[in-house]
MARLUM-938855 format. One record per atom (N, C-alpha, C, O, CB): residue in three letters; z negated, y, x. Coordinates in steps of 0.2 Angstrom, whole numbers, plus 5000, padded with zeros to 4 digits. Atoms other than C-alpha are relative to their C-alpha. Glycine has a CB too. Layout:
% MARLUM-938855
AlaZYX...
% end
This chain:
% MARLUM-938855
Unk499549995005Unk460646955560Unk499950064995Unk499450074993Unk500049934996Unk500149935004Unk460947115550Unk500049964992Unk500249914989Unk500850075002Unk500250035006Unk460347105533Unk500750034997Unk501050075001Unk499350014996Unk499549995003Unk461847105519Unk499950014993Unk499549984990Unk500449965001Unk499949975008Unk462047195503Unk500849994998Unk501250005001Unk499750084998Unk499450015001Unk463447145493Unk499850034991Unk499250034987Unk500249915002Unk500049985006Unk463947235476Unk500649984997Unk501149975001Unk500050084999Unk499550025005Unk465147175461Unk500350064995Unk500150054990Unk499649954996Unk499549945005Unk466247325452Unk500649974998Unk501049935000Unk500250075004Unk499050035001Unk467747295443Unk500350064999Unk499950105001Unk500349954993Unk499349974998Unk469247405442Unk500250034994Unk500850024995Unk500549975003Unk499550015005Unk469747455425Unk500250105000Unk499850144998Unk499649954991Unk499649935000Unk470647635426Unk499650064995Unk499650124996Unk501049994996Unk500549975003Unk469247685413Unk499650034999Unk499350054995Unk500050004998Unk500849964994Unk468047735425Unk500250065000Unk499750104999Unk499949995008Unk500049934998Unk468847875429Unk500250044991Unk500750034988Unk500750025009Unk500349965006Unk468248005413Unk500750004997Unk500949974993Unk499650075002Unk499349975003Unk470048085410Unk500449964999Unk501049964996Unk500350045005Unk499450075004Unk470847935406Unk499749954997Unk499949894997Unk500549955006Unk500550035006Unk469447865395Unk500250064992Unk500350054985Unk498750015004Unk500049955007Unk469748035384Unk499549994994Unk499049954997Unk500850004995Unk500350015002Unk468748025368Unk499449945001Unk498849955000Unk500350004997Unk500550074998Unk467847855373Unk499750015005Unk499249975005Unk500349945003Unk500349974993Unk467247935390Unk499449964998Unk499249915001Unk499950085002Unk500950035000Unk465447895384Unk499849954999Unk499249944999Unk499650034997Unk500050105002Unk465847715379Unk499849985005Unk499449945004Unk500649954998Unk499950024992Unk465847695397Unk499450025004Unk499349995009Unk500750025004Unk500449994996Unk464347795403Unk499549955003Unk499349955009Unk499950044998Unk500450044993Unk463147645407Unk500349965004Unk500049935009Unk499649954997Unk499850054994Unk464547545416Unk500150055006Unk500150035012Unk500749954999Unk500049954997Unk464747705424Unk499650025006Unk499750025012Unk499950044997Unk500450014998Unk463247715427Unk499549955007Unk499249975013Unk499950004995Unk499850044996Unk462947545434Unk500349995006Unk500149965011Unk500349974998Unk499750014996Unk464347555446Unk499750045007Unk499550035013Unk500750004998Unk500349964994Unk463647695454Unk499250005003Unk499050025008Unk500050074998Unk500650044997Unk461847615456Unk500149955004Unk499849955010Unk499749964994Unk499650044994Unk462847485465Unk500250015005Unk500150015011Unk500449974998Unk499649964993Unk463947555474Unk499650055006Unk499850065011Unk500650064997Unk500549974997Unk462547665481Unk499549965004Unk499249985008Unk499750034995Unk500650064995Unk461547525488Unk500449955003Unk500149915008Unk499349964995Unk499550054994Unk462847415496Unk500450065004Unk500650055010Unk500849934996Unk499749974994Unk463647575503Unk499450055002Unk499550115002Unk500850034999Unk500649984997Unk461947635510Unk499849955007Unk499349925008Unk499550004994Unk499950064995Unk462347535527Unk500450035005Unk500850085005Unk500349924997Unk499649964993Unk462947565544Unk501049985000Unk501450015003Unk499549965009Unk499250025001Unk464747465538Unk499949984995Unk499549954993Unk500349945005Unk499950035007Unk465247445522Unk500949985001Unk501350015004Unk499650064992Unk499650035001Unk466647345518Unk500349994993Unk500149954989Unk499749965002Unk500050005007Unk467547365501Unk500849955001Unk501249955005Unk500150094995Unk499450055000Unk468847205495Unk500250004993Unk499950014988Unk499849915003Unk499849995009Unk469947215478Unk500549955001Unk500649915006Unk500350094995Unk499350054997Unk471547125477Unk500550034999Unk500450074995Unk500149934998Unk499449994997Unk473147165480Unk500749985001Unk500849915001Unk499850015003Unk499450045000Unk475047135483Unk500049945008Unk500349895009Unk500750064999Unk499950044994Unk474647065501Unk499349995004Unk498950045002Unk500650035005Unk500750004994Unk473047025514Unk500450065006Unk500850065011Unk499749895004Unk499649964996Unk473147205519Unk499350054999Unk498850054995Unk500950024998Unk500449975002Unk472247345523Unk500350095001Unk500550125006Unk499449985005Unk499649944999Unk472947535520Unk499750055007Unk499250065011Unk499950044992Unk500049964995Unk473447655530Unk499550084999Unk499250094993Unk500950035000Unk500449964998Unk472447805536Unk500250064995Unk500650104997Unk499950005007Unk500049915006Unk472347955520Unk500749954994Unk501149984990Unk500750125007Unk499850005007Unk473247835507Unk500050004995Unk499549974993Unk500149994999Unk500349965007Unk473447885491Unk500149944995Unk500649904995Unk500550074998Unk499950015008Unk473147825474Unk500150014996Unk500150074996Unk499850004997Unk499949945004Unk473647865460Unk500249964993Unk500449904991Unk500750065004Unk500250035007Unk473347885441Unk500450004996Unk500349964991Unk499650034996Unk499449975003Unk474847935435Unk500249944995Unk500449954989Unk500750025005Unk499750045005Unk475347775427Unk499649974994Unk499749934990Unk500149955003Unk500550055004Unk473747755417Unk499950064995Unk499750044990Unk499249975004Unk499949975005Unk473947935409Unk499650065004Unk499550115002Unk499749974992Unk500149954997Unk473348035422Unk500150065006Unk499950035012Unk499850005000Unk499550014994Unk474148145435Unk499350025005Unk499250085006Unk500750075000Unk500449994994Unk472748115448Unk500149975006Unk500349915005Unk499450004999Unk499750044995Unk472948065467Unk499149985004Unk498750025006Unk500650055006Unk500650014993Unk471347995478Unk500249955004Unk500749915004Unk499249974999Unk500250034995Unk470947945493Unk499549975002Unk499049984998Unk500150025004Unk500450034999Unk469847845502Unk499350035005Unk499750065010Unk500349955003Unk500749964994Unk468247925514Unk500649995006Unk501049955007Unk499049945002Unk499850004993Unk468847985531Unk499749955003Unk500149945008Unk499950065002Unk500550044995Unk467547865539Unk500449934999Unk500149894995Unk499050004997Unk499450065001Unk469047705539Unk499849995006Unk499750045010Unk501050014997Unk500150034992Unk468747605553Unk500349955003Unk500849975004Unk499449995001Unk499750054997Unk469347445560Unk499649945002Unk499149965005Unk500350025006Unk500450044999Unk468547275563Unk500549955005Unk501249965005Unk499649964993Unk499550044993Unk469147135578Unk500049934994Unk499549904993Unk499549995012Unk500250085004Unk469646975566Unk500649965002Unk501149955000Unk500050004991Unk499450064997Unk470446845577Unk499949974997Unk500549944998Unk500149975006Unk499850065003Unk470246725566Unk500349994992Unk500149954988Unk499549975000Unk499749975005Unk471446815553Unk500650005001Unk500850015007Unk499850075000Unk499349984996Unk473246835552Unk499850065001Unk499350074999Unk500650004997Unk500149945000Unk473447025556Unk500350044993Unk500950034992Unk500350035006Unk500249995006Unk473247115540Unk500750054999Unk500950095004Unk499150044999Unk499149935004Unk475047225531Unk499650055000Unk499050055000Unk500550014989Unk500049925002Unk474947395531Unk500250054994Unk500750074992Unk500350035005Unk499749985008Unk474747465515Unk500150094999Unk499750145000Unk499349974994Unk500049925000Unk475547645512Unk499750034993Unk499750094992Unk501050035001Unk500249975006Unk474747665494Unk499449964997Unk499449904997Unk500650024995Unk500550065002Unk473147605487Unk500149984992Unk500150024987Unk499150025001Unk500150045005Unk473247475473Unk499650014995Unk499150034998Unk499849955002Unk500450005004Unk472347485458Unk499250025001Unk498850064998Unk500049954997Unk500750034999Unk470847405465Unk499550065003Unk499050095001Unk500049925005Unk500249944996Unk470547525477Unk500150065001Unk499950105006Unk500050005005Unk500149945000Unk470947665471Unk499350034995Unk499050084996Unk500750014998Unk500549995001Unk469647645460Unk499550005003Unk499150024999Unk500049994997Unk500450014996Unk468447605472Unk500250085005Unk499750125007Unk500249935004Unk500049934995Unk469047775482Unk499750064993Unk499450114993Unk501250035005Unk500449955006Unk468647875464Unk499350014999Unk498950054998Unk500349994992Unk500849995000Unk466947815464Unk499749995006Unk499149985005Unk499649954997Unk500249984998Unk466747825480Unk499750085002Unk499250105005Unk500149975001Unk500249924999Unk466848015481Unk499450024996Unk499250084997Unk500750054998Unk500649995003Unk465348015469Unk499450035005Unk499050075004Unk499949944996Unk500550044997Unk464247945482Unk499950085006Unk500350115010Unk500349915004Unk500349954994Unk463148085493Unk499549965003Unk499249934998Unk499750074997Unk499450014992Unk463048035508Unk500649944999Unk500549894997Unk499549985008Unk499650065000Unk464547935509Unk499949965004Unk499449975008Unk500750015000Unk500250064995Unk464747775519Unk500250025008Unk500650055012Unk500549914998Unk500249974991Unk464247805537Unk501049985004Unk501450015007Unk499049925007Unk499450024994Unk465847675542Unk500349964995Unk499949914993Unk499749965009Unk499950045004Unk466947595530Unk500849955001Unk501349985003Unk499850044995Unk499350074999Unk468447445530Unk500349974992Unk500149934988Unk499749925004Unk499750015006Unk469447435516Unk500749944998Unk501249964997Unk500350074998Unk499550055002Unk470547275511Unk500349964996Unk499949924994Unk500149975003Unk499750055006Unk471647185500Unk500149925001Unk500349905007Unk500750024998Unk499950074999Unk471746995495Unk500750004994Unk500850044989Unk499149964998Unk499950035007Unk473046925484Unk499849954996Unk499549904998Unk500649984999Unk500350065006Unk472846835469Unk500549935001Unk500249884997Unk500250044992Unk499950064997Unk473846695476Unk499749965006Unk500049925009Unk500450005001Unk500550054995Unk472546625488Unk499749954995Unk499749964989Unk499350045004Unk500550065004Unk471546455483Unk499250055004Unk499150105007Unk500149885003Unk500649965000Unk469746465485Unk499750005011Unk499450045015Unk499349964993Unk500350014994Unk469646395503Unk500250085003Unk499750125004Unk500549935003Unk500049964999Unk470646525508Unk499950085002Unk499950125007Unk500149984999Unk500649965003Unk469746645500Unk499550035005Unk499350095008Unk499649944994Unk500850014997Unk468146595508Unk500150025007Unk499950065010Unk499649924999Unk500049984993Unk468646595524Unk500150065005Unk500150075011Unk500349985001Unk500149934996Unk469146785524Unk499550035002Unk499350065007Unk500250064996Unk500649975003Unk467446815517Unk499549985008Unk499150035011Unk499849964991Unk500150004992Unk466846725534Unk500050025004Unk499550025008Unk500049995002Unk499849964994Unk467846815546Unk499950064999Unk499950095005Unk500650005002Unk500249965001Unk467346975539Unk499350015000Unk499150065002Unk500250024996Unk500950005000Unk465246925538Unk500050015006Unk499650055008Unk499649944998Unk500350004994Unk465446885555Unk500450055004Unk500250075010Unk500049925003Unk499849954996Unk466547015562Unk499450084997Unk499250135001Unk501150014997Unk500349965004Unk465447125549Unk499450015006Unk499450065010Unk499749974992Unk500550024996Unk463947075560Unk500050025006Unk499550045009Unk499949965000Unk500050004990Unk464647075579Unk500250094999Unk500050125004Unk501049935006Unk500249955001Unk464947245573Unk499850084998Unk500050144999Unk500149995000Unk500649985002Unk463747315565Unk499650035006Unk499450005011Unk499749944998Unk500349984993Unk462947455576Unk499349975000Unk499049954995Unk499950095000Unk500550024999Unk461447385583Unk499649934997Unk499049924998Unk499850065001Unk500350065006Unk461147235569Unk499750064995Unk499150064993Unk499349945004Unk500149995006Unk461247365555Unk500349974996Unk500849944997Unk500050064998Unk499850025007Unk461347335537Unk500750015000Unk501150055002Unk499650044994Unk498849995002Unk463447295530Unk499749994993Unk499249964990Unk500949905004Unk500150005005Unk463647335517Unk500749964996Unk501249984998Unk499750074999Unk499150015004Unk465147225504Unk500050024992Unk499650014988Unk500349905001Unk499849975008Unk465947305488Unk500749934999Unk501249915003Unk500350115001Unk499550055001Unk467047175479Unk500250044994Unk499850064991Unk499749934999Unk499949975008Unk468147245464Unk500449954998Unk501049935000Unk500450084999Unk499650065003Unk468447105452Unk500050014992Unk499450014990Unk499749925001Unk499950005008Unk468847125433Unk499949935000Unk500049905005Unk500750034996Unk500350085003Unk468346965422Unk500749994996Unk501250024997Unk499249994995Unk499350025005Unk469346885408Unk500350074997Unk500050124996Unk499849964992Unk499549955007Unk470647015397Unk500149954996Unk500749934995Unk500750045003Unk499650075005Unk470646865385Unk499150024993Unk498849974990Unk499949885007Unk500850035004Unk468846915374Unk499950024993Unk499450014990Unk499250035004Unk499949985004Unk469346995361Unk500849994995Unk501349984998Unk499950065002Unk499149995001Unk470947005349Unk500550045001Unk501150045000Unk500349984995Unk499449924995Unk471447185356Unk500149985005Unk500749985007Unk499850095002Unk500050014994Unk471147115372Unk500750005003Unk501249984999Unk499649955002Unk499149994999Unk472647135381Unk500349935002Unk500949925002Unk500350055008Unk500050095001Unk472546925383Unk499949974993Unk499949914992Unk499449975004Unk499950035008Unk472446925365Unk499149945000Unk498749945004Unk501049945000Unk500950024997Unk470646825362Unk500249935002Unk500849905002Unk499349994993Unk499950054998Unk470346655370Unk499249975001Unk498849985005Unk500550005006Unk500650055000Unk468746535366Unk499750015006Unk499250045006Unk500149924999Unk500250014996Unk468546505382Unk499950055006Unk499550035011Unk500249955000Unk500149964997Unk468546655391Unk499150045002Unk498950055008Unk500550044999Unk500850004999Unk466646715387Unk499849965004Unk499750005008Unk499649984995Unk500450054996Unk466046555397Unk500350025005Unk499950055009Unk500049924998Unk499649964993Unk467246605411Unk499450045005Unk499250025010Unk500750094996Unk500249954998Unk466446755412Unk499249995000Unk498950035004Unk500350054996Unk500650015001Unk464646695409Unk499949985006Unk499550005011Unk499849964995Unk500250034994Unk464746585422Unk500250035007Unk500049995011Unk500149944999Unk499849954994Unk465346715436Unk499250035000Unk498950025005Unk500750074996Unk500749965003Unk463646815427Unk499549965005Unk499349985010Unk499749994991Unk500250014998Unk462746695431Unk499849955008Unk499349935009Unk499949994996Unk500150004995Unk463046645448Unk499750065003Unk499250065007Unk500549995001Unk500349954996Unk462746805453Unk499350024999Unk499050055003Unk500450065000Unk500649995002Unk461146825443Unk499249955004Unk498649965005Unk500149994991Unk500350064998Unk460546665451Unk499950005008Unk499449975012Unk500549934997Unk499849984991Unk461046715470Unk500149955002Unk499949945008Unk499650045005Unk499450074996Unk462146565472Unk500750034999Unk500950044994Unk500149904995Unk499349985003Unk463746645474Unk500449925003Unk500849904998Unk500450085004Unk499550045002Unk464646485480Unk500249944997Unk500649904998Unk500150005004Unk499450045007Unk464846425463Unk500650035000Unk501149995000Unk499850014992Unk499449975002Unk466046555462Unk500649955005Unk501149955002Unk500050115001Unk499650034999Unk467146445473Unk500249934994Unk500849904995Unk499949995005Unk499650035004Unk467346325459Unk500350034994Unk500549994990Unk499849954998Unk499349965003Unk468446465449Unk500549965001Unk500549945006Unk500250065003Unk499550035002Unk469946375444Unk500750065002Unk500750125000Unk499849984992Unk499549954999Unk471446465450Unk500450014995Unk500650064993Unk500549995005Unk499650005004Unk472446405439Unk499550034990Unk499850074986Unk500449925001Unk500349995004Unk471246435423Unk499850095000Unk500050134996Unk499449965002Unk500049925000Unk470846615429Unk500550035000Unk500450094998Unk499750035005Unk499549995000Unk472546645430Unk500350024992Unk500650074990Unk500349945004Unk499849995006Unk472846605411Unk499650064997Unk499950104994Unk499949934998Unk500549945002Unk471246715406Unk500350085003Unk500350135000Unk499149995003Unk499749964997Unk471946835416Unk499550055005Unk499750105007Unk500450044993Unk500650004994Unk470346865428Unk500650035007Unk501049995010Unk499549905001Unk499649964994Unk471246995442Unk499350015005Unk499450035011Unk500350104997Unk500250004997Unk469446975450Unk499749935004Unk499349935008Unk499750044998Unk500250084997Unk469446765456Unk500150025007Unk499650005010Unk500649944999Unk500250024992Unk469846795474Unk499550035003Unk499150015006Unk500650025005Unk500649954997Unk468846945477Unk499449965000Unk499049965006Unk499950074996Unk500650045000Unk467346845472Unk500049955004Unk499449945006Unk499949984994Unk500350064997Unk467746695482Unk500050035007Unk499650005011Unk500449924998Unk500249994991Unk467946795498Unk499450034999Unk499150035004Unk500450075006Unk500650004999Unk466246845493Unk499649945000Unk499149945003Unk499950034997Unk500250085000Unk465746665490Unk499849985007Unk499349965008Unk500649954998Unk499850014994Unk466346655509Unk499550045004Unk499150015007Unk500750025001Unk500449934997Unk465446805516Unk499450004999Unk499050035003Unk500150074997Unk501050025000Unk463546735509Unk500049935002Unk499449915003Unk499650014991Unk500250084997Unk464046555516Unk499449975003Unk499149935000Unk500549995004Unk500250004997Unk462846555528Unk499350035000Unk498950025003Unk500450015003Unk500849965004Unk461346665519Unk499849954996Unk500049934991Unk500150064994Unk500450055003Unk460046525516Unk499650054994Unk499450024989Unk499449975005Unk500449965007Unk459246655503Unk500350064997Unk500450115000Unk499250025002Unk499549955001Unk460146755492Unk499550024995Unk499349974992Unk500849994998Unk500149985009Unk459446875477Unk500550034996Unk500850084999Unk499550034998Unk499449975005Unk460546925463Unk499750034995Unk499250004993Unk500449964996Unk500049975003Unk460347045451Unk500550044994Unk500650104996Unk499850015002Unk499549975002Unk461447095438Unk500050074992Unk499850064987Unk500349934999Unk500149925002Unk461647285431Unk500350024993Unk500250084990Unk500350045006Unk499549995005Unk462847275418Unk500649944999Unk501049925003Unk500450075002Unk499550035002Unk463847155408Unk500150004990Unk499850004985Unk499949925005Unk500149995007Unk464647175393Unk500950005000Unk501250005006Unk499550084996Unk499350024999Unk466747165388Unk500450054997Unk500950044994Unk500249934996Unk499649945007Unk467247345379Unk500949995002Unk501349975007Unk499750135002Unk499250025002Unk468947325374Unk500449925001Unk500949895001Unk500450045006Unk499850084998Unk469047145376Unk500049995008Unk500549965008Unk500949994997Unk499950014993Unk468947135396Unk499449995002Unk499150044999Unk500450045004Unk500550014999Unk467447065404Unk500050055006Unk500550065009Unk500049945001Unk500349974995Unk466547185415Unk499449995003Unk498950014999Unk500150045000Unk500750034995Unk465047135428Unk499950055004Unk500550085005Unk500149935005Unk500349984996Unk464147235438Unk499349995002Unk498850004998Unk500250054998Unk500450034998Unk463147145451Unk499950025007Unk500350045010Unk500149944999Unk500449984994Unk461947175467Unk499949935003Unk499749894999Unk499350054998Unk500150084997Unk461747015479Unk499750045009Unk499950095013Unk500949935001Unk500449984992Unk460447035495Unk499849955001Unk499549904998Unk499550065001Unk500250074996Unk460046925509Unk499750035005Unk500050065009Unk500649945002Unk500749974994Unk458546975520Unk500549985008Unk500249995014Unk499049924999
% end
């Protein structure tokens, strides 16, 4: 069984420098973080990045992102190395012509990365899945990950989930009591290397907090199902601007 690294990033448009402006350096340790992470789950013969999205889909080959709506006129893409996995036990995935938020930030950090990922698969969940469902991507991708996997190397998975927008009263959720604990207990799942607590996420609860990273996490929930031993480690958590942000590392021998 190939071993698995799994990394937690979230998504907030304020990663990328030019559209932090003044604040840029507010952000350097999550910065920092993500690229500690992202560097060691995509240090693997397949890596796998999941965010979420308008549909369970996976884009088209050279599509673009773009900043323009967040205050910057920039476009990325994703690494040339896009590849394909066989998942019959999937519907077959939309074809997406432009990348979502999620992954576009995911394609900005990963051009950071020297060497980039040997081989990599990029897909979207929506935010209307329960958790079963969820889980069960997260399965057909471990095990497609795996039958995959040149020779039983290392897969590597990238999940991009923002937490509450509810933790502050700028927060764009305005504040909410209960979103801290939300977000705590996300933390500590992953710190603990049980991810499939994260399947008792509340849909409808994350929904209200305004959590854009519930599915992503429970297809990772799904994806360590079968890992009797997980460790977790977590790199960065803290809420600037009112919005929870995690950045976590999960390996299973």
């Amino acid at each position: 069984m190939a071993p698995v690294t799994a990394a937690v990033l979230p998504h907030p448009p304020l990663l990328v420098p030019e559209l932090a402006g003044a604040a840029a350096p507010e952000l350097d340790p999550l910065r920092a973080a993500c690229r500690e992470a992202l560097a060691t789950a995509a240090a693997a013969d397949l890596t796998i990045v999941v965010g979420d999205g308008p549909v369970w889909g996976v884009p088209e080959p050279s599509a673009p992102g773009s900043f323009a709506p967040y205050g910057a006129d920039r476009q990325v893409t994703l690494p040339a190395a896009l590849t394909a996995l066989d998942l019959p036990e999937l519907p077959a995935p939309a074809r997406l012509p432009d990348l979502p938020l999620s992954l576009a930030v995911a394609a900005h950090l990963l051009t950071g990365l020297d060497p980039g990922p040997a081989r990599l698969l990029a897909a979207t969940v929506p935010t209307s899945l329960g958790p079963g469902a969820a889980a069960a991507i997260g399965r057909a991708l471990a095990a497609a990950a795996r039958n995959g996997s040149a020779a039983g190397g290392p897969v590597g998975l990238v999940v991009m989930a923002d937490l509450s927008a509810c933790r502050t009263e700028r927060a764009p959720g305005a504040f909410r009591e209960e979103a801290a604990d939300f977000d705590a207990s996300v933390a500590e799942a992953l710190r603990t290397g049980t991810p499939a607590r994260l399947l008792d996420l509340d849909p409808a609860v994350a929904a209200d907090l305004m959590v854009a990273g519930r599915v992503p996490l429970q297809v990772l929930a799904g994806a360590f199902e079968s890992e009797p031993a997980v460790h977790g480690r977590v790199l960065y958590e803290d809420a600037p601007y009112g919005v929870g942000y995690l950045v976590a590392l999960l390996t299973a021998p």
